[in-house]
N, CA, C and O atoms as a MOPAC input file, in Angstrom:
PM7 MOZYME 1SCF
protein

 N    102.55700 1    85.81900 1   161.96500 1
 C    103.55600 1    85.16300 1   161.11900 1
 C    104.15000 1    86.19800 1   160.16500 1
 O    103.39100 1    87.03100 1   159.67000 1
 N    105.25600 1    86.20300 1   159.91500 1
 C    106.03600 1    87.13100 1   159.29700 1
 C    106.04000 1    86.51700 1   158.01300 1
 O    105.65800 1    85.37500 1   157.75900 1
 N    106.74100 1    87.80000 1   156.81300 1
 C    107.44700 1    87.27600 1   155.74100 1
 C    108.28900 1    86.46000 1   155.67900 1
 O    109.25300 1    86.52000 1   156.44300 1
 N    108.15100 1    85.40100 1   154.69000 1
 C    109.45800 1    84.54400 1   154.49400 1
 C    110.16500 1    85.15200 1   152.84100 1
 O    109.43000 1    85.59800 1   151.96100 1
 N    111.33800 1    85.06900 1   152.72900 1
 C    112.64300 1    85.24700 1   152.11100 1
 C    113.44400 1    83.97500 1   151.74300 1
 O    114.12300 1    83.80300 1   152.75600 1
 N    113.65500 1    83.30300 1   151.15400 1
 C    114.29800 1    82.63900 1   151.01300 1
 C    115.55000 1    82.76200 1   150.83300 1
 O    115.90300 1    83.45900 1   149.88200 1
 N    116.54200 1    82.14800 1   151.65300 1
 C    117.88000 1    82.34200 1   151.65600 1
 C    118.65900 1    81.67100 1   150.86200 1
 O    119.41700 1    82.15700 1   150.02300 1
 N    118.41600 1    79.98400 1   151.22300 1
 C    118.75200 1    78.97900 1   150.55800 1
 C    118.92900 1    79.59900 1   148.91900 1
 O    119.89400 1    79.82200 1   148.18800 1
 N    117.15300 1    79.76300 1   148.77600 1
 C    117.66200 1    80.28000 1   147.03100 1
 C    117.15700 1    81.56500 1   146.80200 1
 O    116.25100 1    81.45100 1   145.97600 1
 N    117.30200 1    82.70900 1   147.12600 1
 C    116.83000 1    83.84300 1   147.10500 1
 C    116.33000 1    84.20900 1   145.36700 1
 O    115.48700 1    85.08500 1   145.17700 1
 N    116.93000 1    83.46700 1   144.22100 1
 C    116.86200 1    84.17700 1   142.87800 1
 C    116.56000 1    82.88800 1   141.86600 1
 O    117.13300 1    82.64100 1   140.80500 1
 N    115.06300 1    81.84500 1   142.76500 1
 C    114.70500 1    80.88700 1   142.00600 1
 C    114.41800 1    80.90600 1   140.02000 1
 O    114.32000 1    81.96000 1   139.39200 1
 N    114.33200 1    79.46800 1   139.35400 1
 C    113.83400 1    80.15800 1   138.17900 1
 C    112.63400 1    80.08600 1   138.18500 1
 O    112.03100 1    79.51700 1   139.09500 1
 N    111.94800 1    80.73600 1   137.00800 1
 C    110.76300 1    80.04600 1   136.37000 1
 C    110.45100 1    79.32000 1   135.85300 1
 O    111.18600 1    78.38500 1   136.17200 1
 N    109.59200 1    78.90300 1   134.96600 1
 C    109.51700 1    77.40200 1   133.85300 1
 C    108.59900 1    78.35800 1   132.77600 1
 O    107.52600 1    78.87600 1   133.08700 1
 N    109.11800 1    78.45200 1   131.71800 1
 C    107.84100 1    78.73200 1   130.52800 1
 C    108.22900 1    77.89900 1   129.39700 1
 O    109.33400 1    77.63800 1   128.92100 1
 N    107.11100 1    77.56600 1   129.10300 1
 C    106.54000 1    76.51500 1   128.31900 1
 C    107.11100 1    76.87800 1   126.61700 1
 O    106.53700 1    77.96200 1   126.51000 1
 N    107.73200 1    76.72100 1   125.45600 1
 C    107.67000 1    76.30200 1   124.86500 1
 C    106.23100 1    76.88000 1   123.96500 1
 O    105.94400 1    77.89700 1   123.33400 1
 N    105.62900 1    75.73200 1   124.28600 1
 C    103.91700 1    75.78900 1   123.67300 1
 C    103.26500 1    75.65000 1   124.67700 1
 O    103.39200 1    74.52200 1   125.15300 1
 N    102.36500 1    76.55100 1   125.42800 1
 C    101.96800 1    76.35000 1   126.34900 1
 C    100.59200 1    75.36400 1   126.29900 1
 O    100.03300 1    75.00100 1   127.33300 1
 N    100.08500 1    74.95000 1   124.81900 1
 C     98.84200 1    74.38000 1   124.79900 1
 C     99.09700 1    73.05100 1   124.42600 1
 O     98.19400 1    72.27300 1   124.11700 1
 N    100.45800 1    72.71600 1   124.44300 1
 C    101.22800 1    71.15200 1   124.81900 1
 C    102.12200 1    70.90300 1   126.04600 1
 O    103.31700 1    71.17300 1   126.16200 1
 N    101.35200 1    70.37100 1   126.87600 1
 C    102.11400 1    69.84300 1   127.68400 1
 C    103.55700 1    69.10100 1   127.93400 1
 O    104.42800 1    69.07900 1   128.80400 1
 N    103.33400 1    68.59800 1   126.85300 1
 C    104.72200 1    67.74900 1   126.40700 1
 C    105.85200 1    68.71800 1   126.03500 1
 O    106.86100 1    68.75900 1   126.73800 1
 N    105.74100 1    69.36400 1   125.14200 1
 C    106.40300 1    70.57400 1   124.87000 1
 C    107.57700 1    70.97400 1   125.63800 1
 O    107.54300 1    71.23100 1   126.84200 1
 N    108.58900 1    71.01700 1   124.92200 1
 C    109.96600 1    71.96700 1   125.52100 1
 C    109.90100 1    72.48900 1   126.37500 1
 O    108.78300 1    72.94800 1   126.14300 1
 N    110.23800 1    73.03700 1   127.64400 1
 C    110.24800 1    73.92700 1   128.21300 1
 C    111.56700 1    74.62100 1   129.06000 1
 O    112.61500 1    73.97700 1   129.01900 1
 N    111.55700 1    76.10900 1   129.94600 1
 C    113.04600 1    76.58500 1   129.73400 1
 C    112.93300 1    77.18000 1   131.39700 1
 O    111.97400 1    77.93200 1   131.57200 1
 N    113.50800 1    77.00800 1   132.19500 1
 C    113.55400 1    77.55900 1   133.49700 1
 C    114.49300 1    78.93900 1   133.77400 1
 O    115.44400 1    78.66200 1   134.50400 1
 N    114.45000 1    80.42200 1   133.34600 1
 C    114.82000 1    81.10100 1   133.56900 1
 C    115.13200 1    81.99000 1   134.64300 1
 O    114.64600 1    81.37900 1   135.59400 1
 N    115.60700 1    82.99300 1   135.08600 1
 C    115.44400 1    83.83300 1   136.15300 1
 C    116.06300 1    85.14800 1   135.71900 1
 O    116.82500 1    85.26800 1   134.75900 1
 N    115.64500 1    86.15300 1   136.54700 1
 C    116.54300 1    87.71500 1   136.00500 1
 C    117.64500 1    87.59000 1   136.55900 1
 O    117.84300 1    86.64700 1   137.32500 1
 N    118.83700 1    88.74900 1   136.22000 1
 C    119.56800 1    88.95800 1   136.59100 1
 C    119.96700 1    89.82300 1   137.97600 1
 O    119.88200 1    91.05100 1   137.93300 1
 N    120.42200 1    89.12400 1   139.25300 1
 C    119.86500 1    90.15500 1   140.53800 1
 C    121.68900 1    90.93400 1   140.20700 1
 O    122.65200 1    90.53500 1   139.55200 1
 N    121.42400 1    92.22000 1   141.08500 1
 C    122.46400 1    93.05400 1   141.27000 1
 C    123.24100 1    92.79500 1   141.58000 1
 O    124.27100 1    93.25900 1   141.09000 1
 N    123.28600 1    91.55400 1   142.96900 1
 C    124.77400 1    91.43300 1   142.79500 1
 C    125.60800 1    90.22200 1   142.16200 1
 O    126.60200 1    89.74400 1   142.70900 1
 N    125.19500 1    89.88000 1   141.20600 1
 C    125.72700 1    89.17600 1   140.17800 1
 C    126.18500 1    89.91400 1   138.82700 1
 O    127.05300 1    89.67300 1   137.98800 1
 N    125.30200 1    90.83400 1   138.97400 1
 C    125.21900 1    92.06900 1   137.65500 1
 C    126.91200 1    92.30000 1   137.82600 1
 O    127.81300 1    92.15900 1   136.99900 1
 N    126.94400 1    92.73800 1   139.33500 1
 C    128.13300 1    93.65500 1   139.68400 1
 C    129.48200 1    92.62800 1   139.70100 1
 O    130.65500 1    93.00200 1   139.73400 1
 N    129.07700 1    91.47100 1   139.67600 1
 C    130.00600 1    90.16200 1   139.78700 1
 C    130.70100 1    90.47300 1   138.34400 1
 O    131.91600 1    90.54100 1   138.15500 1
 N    129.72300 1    90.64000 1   137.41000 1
 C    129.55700 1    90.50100 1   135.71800 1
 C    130.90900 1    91.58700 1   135.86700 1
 O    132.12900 1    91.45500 1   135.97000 1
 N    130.09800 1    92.54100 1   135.82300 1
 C    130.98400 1    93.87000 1   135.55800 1
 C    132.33600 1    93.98000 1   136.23500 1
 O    133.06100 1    94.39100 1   135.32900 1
 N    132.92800 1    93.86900 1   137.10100 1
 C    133.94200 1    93.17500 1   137.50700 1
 C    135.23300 1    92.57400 1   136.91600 1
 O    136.46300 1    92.62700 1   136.89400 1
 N    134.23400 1    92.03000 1   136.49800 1
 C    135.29700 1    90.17600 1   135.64900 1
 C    135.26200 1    90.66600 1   134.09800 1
 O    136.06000 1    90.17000 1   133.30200 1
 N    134.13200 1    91.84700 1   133.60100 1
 C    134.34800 1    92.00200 1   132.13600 1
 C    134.66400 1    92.97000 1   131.07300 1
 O    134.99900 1    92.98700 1   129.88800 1
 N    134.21300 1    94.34700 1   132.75900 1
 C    135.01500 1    95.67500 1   132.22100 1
 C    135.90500 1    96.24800 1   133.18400 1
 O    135.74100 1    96.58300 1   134.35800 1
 N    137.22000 1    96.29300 1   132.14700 1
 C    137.88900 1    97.17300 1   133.20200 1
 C    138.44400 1    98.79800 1   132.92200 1
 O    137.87400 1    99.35800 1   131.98600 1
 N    139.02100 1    99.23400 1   133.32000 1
 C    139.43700 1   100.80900 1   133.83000 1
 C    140.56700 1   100.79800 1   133.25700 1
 O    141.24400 1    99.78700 1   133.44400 1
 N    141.09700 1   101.80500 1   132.45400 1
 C    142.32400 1   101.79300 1   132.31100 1
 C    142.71000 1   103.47300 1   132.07600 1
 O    141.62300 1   103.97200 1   131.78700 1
 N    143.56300 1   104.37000 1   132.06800 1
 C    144.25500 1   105.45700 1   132.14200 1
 C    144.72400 1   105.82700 1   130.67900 1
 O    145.52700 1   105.04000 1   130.17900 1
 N    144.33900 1   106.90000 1   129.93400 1
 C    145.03900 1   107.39600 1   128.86800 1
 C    145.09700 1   108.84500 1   128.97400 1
 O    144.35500 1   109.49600 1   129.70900 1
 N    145.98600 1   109.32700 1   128.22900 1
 C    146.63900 1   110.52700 1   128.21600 1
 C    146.85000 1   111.01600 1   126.62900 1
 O    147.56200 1   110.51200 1   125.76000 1
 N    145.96800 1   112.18300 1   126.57200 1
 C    146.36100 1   112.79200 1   124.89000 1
 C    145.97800 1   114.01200 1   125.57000 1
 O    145.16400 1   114.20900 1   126.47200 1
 N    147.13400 1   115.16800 1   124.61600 1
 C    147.55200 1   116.35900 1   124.91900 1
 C    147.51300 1   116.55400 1   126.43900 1
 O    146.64500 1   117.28300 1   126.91900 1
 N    148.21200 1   116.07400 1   127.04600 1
 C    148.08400 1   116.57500 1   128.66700 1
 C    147.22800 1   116.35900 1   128.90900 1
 O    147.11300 1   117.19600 1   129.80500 1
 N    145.75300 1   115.55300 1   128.89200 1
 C    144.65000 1   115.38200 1   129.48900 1
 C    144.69500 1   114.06800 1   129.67700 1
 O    145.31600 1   113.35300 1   128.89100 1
 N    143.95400 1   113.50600 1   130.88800 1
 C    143.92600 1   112.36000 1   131.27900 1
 C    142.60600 1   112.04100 1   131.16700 1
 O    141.76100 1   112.87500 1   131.49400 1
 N    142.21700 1   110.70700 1   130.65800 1
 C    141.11600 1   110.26400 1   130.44400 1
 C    140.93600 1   108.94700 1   130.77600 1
 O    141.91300 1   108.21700 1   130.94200 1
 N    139.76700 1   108.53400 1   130.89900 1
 C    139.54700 1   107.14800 1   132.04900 1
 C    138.90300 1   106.51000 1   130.67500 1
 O    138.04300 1   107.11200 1   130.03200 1
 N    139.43600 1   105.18100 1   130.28700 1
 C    138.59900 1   104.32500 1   129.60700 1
 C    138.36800 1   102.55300 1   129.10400 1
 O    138.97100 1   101.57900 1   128.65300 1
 N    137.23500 1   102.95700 1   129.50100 1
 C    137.02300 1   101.08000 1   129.73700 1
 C    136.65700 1   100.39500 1   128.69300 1
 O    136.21800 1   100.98000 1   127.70300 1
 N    136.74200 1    99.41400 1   128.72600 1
 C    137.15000 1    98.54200 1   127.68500 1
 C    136.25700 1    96.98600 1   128.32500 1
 O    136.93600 1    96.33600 1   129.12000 1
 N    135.38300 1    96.63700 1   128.13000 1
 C    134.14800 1    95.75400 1   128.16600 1
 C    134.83900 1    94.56100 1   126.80500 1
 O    135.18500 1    94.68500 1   125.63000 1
 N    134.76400 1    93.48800 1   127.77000 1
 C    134.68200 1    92.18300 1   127.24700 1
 C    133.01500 1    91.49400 1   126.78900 1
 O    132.46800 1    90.54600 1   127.35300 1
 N    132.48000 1    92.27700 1   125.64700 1
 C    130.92300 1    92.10600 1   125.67400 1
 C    130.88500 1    90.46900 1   125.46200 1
 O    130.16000 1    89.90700 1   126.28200 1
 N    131.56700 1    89.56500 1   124.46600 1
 C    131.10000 1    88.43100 1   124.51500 1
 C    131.10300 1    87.43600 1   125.40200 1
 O    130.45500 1    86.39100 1   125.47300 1
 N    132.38100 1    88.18000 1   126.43300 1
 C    132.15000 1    87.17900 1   127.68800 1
 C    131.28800 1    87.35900 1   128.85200 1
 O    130.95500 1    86.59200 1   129.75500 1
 N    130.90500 1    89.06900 1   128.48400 1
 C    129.88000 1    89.48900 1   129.55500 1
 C    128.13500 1    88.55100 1   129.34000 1
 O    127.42200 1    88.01800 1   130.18900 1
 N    127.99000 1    88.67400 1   128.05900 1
 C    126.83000 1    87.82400 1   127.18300 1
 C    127.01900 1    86.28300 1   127.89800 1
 O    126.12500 1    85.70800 1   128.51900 1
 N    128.15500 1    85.84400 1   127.70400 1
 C    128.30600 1    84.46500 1   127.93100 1
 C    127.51500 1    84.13800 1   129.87900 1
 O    126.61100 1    83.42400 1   130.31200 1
 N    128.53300 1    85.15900 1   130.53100 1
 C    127.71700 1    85.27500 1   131.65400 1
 C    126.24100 1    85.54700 1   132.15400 1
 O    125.60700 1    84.75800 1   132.85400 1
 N    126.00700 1    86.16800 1   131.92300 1
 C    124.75600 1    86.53300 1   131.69300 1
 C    124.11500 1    85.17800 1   131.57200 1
 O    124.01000 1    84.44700 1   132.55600 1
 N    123.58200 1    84.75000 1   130.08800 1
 C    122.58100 1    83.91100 1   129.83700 1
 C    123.69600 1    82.64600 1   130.65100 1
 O    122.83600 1    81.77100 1   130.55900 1
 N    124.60400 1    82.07600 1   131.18000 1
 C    124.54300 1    81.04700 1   132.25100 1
 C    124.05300 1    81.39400 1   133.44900 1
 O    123.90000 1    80.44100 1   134.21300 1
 N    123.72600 1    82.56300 1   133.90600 1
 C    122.97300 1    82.96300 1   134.80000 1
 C    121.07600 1    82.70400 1   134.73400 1
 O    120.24100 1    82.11600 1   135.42300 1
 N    121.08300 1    83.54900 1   133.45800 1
 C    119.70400 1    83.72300 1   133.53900 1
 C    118.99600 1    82.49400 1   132.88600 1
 O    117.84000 1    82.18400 1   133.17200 1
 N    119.68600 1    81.89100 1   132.08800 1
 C    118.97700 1    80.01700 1   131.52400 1
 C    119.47400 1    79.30300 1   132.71600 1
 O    120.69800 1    79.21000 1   132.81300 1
 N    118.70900 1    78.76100 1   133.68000 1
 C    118.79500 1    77.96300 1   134.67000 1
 C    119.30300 1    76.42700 1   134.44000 1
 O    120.23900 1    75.71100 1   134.79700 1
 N    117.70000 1    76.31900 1   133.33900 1
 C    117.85300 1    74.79500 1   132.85200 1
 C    116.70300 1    74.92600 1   131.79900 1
 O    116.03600 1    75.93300 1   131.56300 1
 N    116.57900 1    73.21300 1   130.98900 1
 C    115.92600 1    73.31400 1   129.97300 1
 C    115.17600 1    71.83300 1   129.78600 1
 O    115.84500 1    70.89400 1   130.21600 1
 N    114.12800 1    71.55600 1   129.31500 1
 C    113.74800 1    70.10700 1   129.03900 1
 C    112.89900 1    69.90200 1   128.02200 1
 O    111.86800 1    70.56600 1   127.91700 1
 N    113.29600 1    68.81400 1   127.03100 1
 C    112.91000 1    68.56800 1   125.98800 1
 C    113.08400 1    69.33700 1   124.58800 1
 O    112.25800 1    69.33700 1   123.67500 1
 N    113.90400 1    69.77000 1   124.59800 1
 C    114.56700 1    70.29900 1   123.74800 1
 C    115.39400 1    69.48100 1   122.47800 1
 O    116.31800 1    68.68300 1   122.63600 1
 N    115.01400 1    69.75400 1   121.65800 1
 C    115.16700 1    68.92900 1   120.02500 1
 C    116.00200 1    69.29900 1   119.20500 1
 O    115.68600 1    70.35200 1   118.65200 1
 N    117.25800 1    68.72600 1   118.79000 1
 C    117.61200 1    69.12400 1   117.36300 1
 C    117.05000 1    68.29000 1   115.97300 1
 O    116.83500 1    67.08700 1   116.11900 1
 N    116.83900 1    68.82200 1   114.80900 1
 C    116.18800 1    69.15800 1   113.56900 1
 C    116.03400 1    67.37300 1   113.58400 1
 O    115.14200 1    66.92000 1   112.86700 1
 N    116.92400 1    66.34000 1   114.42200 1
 C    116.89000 1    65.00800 1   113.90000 1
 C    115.86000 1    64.37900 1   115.04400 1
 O    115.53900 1    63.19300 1   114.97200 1
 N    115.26300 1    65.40900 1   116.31200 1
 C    114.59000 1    65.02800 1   117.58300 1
 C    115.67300 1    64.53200 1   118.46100 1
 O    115.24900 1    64.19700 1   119.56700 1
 N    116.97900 1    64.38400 1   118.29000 1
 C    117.88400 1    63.84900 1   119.58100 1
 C    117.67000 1    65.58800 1   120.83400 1
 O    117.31000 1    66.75600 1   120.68400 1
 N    118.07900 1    64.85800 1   121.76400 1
 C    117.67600 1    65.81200 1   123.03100 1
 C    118.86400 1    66.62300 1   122.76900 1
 O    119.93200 1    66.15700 1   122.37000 1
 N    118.52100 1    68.46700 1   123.13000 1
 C    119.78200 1    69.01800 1   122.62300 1
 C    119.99800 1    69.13500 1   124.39700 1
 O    119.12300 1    69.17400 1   125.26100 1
 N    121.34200 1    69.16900 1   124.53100 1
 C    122.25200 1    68.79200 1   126.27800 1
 C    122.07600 1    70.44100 1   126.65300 1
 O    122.45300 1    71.42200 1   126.01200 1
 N    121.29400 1    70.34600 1   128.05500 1
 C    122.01700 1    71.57400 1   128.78900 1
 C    123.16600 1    72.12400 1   129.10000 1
 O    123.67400 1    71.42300 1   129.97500 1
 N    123.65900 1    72.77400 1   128.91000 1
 C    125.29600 1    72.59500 1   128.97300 1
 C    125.14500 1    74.47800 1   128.31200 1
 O    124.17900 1    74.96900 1   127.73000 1
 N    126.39900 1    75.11900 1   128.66600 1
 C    126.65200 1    76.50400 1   128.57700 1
 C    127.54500 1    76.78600 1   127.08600 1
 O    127.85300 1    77.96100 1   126.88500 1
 N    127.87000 1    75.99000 1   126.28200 1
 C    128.02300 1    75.73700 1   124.23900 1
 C    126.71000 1    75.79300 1   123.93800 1
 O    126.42700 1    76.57800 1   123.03300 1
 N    125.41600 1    74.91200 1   124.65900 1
 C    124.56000 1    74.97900 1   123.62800 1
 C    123.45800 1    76.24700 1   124.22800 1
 O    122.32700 1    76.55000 1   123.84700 1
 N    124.13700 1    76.69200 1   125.08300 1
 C    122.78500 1    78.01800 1   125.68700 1
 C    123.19100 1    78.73800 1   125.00900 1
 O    122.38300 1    79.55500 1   124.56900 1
 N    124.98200 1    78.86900 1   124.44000 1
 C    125.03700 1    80.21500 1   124.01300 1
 C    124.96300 1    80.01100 1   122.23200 1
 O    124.79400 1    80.84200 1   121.34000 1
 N    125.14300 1    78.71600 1   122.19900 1
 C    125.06400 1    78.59600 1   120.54500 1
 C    123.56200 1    78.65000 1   120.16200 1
 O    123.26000 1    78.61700 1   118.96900 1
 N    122.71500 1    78.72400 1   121.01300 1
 C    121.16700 1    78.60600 1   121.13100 1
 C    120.91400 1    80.43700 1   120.89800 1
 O    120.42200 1    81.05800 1   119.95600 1
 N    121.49000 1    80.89100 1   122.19700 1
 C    121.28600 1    82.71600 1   122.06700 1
 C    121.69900 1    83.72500 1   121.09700 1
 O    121.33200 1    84.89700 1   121.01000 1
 N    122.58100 1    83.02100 1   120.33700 1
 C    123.91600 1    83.51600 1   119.29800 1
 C    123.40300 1    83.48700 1   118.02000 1
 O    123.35800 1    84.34100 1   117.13500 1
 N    122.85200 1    81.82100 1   118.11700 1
 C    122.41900 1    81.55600 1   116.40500 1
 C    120.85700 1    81.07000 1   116.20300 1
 O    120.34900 1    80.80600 1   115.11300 1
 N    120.42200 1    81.02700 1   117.05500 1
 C    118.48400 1    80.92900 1   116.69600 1
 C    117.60600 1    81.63600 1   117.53200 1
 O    117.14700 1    81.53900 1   118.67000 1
 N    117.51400 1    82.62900 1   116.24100 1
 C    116.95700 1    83.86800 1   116.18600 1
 C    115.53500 1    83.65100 1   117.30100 1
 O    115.49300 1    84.32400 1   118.33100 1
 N    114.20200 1    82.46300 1   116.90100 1
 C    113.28600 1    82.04900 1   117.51800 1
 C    113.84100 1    82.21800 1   118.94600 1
 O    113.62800 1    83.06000 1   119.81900 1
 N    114.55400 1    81.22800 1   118.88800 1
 C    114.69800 1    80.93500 1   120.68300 1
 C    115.46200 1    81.88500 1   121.58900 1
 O    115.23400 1    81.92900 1   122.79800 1
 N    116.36000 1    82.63700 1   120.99800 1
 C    117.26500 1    83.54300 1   121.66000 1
 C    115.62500 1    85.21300 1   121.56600 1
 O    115.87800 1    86.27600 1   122.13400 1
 N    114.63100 1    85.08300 1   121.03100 1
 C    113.48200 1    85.96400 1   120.79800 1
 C    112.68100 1    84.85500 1   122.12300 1
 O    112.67200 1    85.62300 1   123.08500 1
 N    112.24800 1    83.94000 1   122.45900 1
 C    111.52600 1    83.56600 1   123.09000 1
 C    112.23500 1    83.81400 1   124.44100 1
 O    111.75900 1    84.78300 1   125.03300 1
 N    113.34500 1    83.13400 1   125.14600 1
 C    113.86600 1    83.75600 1   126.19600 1
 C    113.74000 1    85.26800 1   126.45600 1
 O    113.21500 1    85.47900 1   127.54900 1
 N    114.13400 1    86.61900 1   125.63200 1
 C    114.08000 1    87.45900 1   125.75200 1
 C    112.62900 1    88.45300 1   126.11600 1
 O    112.46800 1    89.63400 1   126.42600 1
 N    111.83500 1    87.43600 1   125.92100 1
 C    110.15300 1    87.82300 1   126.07900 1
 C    109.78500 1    87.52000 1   127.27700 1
 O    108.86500 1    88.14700 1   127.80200 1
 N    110.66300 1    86.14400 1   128.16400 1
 C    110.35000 1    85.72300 1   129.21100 1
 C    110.55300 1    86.40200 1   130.04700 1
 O    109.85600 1    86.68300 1   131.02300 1
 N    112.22400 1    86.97200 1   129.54000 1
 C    112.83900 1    87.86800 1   130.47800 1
 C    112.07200 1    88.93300 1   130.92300 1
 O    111.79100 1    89.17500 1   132.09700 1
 N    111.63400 1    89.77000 1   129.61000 1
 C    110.71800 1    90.37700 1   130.11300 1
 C    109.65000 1    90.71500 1   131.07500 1
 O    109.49600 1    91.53300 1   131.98200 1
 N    108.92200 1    89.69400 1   130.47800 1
 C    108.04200 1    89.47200 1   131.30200 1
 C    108.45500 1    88.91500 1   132.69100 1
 O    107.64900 1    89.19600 1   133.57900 1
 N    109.04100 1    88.51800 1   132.89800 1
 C    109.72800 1    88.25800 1   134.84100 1
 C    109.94200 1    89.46300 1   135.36100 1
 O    109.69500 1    89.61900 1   136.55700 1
 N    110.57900 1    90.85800 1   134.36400 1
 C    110.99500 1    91.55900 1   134.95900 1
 C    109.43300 1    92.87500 1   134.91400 1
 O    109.10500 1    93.83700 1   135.60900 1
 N    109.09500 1    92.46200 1   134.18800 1
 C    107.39400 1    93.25800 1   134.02300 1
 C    107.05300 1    92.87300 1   135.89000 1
 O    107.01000 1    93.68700 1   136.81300 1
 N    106.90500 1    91.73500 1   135.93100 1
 C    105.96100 1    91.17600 1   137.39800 1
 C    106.68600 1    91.68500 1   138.27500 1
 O    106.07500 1    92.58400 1   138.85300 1
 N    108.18500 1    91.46700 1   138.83000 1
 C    108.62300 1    92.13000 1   139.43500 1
 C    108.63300 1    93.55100 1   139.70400 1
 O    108.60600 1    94.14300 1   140.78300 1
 N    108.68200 1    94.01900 1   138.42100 1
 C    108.38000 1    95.69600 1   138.86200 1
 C    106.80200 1    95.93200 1   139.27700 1
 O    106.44000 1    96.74100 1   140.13200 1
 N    105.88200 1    95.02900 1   138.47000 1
 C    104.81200 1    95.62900 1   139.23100 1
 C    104.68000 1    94.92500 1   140.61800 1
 O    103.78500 1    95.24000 1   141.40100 1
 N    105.47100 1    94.10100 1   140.85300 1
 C    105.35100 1    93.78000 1   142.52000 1
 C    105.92100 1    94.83300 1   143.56000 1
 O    105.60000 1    94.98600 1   144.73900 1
 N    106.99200 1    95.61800 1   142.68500 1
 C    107.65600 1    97.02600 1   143.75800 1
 C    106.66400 1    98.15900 1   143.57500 1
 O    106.53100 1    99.05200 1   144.41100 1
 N    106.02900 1    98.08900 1   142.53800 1
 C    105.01200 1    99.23200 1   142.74800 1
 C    103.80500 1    98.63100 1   143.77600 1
 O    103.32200 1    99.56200 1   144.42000 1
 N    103.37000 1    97.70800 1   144.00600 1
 C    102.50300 1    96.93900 1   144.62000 1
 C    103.21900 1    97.52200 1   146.14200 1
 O    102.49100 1    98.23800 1   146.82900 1
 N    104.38700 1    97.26700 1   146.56500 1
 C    104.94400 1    97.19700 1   147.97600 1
 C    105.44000 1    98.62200 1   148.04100 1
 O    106.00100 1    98.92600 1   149.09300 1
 N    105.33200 1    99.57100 1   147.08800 1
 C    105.75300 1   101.18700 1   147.43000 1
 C    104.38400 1   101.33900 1   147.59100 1
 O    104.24500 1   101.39200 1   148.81300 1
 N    103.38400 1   101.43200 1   147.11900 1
 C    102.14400 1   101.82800 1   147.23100 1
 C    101.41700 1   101.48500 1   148.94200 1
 O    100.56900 1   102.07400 1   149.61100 1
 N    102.30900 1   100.16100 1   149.18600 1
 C    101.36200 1   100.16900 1   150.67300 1
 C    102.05800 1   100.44700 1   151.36200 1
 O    101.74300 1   100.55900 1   152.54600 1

């Protein structure tokens, strides 16, 4: 029996918990960013443009960072559940409150970024795992 790959969804998320020693607890389904979405990004947010001082020609790009950001975390926040504002109403999945979430609370835009991490920690030690054999 061979490896399986998944095609259907090649770049599933994860789920991390919030509090992991409550079940009930918030939780956030992330995934990394694969390459060719990266390259999708870059594309659509920096472009190339031509300048000229003293007879020299120079190449320079010009990056749309807040819309590159915007992309990004609708990529990498999948989905979310149980999630609270300050009154307990459910705050809506939706791509206003991922980025008003990443933008303006410091906690949570710090807790995603740890996840990230760590997804991308396992993965690399899974390529050192598969260079090694």
């Amino acid at each position: 029996m061979g490896t399986k790959f998944s095609l259907k969804d090649p770049n599933p998320g994860v789920w991390f918990s919030f509090n992991e020693s409550d079940p009930d607890s918030g939780r956030i389904c992330l995934r990394v960013m694969n390459p060719a979405r990266s390259q999708e990004i870059a594309k659509i947010t920096v472009k190339k443009r031509v300048e000229y001082k003293s007879g020299q020609r120079f190449e320079v790009f010009d990056s749309d960072d807040e819309k590159r950001s915007r992309m990004f975390w609708d990529y990498c926040i999948v989905a979310w559940e149980r999630l609270e504002d300050d009154d307990g109403n459910p705050i809506e999945y939706n791509a206003e409150n991922k980025h008003r979430l990443m933008n303006e609370h410091v906690g949570f835009s710090l807790f995603v970024a740890n996840c990230i991490s760590r997804l991308n920690a396992e993965l690399e030690a899974r390529r050192e795992a598969v260079e090694k054999n």
